[in-house]
N, CA, C and O atoms as CSV, one atom per row, in Angstrom:
chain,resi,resn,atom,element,x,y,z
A,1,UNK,N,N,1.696,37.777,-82.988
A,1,UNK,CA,C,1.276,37.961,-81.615
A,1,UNK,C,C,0.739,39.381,-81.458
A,1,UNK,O,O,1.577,40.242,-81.726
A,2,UNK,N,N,-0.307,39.769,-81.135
A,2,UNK,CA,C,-1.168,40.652,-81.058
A,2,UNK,C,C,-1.040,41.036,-79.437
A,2,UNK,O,O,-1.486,40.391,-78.488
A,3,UNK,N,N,-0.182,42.472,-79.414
A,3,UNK,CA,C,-0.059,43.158,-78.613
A,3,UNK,C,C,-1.471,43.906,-78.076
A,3,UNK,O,O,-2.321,44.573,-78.665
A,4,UNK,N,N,-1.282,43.390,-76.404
A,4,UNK,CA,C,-2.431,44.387,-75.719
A,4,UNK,C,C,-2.754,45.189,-74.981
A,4,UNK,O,O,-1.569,45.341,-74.684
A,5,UNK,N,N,-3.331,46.013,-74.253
A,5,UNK,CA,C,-3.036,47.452,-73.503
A,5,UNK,C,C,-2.605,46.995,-72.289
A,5,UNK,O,O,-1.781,47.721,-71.733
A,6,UNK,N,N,-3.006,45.764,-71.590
A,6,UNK,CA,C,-2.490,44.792,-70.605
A,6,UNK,C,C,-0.756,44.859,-70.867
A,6,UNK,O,O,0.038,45.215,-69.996
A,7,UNK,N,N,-0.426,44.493,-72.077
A,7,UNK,CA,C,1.038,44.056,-72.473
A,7,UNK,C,C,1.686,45.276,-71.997
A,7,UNK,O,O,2.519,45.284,-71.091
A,8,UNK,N,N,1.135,46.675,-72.863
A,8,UNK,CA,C,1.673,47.930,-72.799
A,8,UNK,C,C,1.701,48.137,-71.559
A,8,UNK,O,O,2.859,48.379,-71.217
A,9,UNK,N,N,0.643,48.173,-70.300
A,9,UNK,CA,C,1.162,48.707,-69.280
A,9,UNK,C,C,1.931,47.841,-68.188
A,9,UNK,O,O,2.318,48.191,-67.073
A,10,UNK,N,N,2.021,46.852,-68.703
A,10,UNK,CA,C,2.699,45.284,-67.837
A,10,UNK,C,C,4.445,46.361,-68.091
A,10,UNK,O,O,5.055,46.916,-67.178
A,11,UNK,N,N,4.895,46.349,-69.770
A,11,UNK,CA,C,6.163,46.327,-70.096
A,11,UNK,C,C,6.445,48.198,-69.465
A,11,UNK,O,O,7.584,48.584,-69.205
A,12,UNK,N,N,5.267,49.082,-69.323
A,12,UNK,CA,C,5.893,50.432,-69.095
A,12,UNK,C,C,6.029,50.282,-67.131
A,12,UNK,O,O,6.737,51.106,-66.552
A,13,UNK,N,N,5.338,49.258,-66.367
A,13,UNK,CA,C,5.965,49.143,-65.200
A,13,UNK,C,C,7.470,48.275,-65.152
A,13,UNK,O,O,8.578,48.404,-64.630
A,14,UNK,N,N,7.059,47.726,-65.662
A,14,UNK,CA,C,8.809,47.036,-65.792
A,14,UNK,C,C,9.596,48.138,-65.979
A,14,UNK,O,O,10.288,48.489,-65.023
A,15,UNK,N,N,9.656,48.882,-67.194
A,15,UNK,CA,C,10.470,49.881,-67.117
A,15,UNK,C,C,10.150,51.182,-66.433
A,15,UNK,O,O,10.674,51.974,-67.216
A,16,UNK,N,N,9.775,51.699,-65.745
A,16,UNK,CA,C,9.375,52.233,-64.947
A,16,UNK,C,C,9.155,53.491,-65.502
A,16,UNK,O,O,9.952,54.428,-65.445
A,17,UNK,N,N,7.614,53.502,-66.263
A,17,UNK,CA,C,7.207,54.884,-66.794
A,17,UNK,C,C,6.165,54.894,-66.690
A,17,UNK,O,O,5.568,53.836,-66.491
A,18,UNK,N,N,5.585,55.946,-66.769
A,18,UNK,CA,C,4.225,56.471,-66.656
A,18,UNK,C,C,3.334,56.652,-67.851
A,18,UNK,O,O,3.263,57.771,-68.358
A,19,UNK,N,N,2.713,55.741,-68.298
A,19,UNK,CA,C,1.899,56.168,-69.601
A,19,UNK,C,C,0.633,56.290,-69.450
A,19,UNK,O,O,0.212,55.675,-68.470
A,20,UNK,N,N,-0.110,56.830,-70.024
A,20,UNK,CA,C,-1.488,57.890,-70.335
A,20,UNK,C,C,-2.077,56.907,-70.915
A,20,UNK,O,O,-1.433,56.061,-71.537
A,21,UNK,N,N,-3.390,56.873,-70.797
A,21,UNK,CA,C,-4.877,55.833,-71.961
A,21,UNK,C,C,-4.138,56.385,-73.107
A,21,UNK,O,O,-3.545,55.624,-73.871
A,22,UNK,N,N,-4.135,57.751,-73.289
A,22,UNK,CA,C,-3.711,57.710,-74.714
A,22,UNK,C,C,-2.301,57.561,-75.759
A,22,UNK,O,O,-2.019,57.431,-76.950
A,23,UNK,N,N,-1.781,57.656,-74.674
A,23,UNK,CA,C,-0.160,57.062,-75.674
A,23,UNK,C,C,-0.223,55.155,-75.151
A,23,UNK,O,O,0.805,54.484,-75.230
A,24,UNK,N,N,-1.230,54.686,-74.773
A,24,UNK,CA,C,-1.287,52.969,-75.097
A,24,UNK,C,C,-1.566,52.396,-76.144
A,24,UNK,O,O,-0.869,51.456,-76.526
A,25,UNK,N,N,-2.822,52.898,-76.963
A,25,UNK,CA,C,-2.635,53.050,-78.637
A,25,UNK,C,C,-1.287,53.013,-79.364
A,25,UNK,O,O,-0.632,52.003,-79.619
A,26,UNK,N,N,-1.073,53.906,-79.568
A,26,UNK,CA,C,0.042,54.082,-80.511
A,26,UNK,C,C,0.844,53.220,-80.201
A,26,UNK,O,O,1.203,52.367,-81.013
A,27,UNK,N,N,1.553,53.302,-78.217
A,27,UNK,CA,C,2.134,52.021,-78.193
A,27,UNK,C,C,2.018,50.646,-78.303
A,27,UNK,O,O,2.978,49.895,-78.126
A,28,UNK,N,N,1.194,50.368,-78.512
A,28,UNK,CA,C,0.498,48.720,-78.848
A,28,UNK,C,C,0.345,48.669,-80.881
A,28,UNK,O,O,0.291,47.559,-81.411
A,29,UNK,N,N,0.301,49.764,-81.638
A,29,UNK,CA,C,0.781,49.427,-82.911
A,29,UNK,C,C,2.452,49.612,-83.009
A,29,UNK,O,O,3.168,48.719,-83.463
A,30,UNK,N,N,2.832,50.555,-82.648
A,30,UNK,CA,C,5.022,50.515,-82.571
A,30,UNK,C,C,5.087,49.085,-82.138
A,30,UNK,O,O,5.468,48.229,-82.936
A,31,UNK,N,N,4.775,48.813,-81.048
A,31,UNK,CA,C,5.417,47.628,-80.318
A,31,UNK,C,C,4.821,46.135,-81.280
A,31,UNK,O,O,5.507,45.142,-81.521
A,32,UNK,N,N,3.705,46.310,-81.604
A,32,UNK,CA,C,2.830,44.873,-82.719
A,32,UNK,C,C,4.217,45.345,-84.019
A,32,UNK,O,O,4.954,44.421,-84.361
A,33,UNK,N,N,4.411,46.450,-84.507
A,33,UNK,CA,C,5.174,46.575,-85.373
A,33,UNK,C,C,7.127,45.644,-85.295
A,33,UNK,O,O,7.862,44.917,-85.963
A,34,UNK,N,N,7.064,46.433,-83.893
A,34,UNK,CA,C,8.210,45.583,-83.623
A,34,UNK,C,C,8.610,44.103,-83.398
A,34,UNK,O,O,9.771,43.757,-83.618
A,35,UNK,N,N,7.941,43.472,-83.087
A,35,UNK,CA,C,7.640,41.814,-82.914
A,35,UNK,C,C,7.482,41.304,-84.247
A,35,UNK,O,O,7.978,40.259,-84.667
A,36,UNK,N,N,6.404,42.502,-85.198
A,36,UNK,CA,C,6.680,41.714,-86.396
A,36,UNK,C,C,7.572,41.380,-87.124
A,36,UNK,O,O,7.696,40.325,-87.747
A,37,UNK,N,N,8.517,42.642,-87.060
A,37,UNK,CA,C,9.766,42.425,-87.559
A,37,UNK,C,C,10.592,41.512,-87.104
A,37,UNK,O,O,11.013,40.551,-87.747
A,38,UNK,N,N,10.895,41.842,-85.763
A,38,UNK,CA,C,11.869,40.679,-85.344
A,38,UNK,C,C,11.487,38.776,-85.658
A,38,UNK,O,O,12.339,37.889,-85.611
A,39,UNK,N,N,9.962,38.573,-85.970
A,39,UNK,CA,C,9.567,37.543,-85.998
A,39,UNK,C,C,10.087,37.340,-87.818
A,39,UNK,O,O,9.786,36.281,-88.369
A,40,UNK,N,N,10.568,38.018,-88.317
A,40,UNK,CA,C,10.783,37.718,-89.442
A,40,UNK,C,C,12.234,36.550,-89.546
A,40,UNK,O,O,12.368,35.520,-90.206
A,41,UNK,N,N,13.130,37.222,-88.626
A,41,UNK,CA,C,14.260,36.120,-88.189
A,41,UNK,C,C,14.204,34.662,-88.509
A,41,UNK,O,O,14.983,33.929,-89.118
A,42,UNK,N,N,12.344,34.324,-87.560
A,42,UNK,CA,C,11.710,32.984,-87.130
A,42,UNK,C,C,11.968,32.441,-89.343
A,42,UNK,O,O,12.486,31.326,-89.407
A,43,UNK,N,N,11.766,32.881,-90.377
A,43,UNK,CA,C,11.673,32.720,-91.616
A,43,UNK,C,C,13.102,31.962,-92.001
A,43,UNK,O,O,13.266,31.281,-93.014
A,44,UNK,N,N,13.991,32.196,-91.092
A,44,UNK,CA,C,15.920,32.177,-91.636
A,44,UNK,C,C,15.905,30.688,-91.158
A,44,UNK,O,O,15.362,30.191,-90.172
A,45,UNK,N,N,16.802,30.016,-92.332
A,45,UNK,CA,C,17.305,28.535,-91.889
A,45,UNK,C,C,18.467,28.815,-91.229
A,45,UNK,O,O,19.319,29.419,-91.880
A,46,UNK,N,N,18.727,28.507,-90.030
A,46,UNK,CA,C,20.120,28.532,-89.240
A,46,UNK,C,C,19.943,27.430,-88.746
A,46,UNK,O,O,19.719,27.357,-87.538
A,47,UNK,N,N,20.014,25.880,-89.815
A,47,UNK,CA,C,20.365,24.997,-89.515
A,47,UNK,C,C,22.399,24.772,-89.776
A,47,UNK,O,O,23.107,25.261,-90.656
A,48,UNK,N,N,22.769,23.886,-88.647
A,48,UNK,CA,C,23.979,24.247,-88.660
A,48,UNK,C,C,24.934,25.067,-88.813
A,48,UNK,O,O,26.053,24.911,-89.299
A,49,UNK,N,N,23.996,26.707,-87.990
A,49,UNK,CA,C,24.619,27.469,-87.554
A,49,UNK,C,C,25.365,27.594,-86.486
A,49,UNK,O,O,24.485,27.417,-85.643
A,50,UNK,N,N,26.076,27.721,-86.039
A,50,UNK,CA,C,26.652,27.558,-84.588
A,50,UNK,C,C,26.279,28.835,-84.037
A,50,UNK,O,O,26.103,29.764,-84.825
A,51,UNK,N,N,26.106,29.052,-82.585
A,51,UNK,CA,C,25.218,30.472,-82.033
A,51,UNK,C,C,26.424,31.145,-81.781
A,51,UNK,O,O,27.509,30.575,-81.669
A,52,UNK,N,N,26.244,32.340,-81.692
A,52,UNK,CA,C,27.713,33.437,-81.685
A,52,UNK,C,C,26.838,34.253,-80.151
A,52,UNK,O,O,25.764,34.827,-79.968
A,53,UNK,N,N,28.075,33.864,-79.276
A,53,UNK,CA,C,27.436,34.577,-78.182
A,53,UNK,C,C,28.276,35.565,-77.892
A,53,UNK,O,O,28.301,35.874,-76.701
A,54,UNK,N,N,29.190,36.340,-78.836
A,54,UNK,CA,C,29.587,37.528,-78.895
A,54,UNK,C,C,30.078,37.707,-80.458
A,54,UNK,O,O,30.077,36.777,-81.265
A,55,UNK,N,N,30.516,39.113,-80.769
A,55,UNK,CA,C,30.322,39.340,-82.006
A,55,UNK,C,C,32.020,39.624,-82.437
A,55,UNK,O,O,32.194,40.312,-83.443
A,56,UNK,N,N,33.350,39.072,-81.643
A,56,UNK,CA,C,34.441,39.372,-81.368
A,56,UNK,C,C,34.970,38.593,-80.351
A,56,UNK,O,O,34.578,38.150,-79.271
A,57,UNK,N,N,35.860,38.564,-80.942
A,57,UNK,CA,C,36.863,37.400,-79.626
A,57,UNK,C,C,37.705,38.035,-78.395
A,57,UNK,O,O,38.819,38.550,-78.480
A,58,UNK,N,N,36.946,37.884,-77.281
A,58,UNK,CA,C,37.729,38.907,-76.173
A,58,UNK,C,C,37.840,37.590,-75.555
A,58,UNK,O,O,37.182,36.558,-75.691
A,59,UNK,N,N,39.159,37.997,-74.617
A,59,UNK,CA,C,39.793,37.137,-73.817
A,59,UNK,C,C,40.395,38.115,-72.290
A,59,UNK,O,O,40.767,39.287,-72.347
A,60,UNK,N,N,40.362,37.456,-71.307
A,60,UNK,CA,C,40.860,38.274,-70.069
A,60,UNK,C,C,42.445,38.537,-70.272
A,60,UNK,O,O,43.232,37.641,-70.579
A,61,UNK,N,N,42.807,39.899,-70.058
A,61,UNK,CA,C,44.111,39.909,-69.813
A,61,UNK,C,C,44.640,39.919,-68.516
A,61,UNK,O,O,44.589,40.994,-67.920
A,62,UNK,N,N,45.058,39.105,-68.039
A,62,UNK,CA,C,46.039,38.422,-66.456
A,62,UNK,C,C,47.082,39.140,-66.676
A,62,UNK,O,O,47.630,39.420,-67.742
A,63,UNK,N,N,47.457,39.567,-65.089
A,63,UNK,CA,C,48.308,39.796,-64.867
A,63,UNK,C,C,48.526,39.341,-63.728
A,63,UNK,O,O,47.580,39.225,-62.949
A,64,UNK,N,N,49.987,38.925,-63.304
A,64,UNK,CA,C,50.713,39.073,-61.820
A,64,UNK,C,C,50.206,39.959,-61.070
A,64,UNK,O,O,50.135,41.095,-61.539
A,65,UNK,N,N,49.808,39.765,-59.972
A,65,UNK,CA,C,49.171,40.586,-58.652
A,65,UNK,C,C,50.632,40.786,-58.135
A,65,UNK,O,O,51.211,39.713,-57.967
A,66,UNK,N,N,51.362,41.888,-57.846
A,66,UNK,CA,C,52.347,42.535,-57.167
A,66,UNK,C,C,51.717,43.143,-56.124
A,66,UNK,O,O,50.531,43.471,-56.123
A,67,UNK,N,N,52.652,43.329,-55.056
A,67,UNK,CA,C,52.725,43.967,-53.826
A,67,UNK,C,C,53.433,44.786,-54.256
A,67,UNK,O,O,54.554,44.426,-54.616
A,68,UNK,N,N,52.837,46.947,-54.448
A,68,UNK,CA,C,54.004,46.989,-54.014
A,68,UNK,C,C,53.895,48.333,-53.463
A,68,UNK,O,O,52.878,48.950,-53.779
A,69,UNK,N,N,55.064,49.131,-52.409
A,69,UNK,CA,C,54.820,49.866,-51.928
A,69,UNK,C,C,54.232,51.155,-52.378
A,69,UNK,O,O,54.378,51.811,-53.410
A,70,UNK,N,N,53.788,51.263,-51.704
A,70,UNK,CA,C,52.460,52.885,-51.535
A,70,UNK,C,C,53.093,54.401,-50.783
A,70,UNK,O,O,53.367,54.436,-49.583
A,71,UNK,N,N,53.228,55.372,-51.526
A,71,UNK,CA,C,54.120,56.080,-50.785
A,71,UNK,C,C,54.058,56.542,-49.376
A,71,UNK,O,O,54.937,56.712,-48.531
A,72,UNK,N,N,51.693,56.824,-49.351
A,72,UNK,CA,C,51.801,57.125,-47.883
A,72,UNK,C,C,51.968,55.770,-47.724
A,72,UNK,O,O,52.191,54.791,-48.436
A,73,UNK,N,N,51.657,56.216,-45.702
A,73,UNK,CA,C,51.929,55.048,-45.125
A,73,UNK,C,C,50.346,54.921,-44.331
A,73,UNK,O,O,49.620,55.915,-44.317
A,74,UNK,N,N,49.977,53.854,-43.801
A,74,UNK,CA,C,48.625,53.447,-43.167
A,74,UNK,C,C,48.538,54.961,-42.110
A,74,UNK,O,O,47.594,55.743,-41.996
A,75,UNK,N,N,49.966,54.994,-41.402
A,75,UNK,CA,C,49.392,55.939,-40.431
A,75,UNK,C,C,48.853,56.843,-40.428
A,75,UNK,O,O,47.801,57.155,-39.869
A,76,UNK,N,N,49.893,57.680,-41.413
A,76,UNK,CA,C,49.861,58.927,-42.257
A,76,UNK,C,C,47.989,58.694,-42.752
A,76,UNK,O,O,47.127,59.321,-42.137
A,77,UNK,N,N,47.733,58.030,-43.546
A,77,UNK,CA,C,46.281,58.012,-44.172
A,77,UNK,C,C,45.240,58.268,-43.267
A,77,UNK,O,O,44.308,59.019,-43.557
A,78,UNK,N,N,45.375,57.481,-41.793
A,78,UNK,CA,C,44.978,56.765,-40.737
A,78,UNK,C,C,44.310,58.776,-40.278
A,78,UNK,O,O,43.215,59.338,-40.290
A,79,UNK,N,N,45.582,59.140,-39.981
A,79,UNK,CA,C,45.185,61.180,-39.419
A,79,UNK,C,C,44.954,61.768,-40.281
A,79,UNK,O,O,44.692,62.923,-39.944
A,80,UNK,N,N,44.894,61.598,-41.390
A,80,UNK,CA,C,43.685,62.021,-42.194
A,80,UNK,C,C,42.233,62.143,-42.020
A,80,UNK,O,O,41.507,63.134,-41.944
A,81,UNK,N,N,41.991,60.866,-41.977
A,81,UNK,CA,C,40.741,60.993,-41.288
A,81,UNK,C,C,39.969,61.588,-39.952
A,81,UNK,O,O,40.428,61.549,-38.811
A,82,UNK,N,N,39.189,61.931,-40.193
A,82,UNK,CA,C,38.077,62.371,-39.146
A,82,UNK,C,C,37.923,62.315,-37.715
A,82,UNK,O,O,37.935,63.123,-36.787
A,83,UNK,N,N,37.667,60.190,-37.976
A,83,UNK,CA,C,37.897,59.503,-36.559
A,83,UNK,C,C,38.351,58.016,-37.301
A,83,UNK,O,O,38.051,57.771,-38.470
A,84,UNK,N,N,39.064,57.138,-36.494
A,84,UNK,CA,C,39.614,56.426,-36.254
A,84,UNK,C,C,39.697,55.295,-35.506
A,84,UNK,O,O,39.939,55.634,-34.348
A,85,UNK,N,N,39.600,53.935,-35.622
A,85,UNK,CA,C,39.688,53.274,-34.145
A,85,UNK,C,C,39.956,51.935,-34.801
A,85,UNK,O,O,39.435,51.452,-35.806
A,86,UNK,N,N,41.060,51.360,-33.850
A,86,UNK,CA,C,41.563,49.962,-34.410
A,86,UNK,C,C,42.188,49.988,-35.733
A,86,UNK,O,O,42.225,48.921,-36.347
A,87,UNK,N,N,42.882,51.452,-36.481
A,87,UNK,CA,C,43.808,50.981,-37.449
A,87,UNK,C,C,42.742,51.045,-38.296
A,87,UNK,O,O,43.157,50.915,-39.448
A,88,UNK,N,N,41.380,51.207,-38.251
A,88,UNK,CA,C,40.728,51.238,-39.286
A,88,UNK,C,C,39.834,52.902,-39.442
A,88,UNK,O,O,39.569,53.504,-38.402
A,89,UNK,N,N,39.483,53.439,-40.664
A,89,UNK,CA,C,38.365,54.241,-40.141
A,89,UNK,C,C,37.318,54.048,-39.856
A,89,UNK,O,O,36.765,52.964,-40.046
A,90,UNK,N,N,36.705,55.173,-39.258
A,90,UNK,CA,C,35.292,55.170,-38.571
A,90,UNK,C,C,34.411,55.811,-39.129
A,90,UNK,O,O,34.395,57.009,-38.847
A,91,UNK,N,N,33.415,55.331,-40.056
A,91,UNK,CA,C,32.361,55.787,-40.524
A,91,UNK,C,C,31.080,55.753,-39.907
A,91,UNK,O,O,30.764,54.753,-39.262
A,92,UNK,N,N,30.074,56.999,-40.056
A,92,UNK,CA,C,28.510,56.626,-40.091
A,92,UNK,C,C,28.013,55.011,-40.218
A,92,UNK,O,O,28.728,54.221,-40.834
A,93,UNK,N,N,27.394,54.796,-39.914
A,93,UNK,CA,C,26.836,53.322,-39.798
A,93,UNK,C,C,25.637,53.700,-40.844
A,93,UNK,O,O,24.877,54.641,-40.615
A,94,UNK,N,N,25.519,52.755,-42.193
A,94,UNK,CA,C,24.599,52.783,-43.262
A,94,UNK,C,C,23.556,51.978,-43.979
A,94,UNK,O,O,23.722,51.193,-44.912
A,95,UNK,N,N,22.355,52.352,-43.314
A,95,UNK,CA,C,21.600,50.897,-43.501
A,95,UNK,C,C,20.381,51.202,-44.393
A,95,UNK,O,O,19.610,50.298,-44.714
């Protein structure tokens, strides 16, 4: 697949950079370079391979959700703050 200056500046807005007429060259042989390689993969029989969608066996560790007490207390936290109203704080409004 024959990389084109179209391709190069399609993939440097995606990633959000700024490239020059003249670093599109070079990037359109690196990048033709890179596809070639990876297309070498396309050569491998991975018939009755099974796909490995990680490279290690992780599993979630669970735990019991406890309640449990907090030394301050709501109020205490509550006059801390700034301003206040309804037990809750009062922030700037952020849109």
């Amino acid at each position: 697949m024959a990389i084109t200056s179209d391709d190069v500046r399609h993939l440097a807005e995606l990633s959000n950079l700024s490239v020059t007429e003249e670093e599109i060259e070079p990037l359109k042989k690196d990048l033709g370079a890179i596809v070639e390689y990876i297309s070498q993969l396309d050569e491998l029989n991975t018939e009755g391979v099974e796909p490995t969608y990680q490279c290690f066996e992780m599993e979630n560790v669970w735990r019991e959700d406890e309640i449990t007490e907090f030394e301050a207390k709501r109020k205490d936290l509550l006059n801390l703050a700034p301003e206040s109203t309804d037990n809750q704080i009062k922030v700037p409004k952020v849109l």
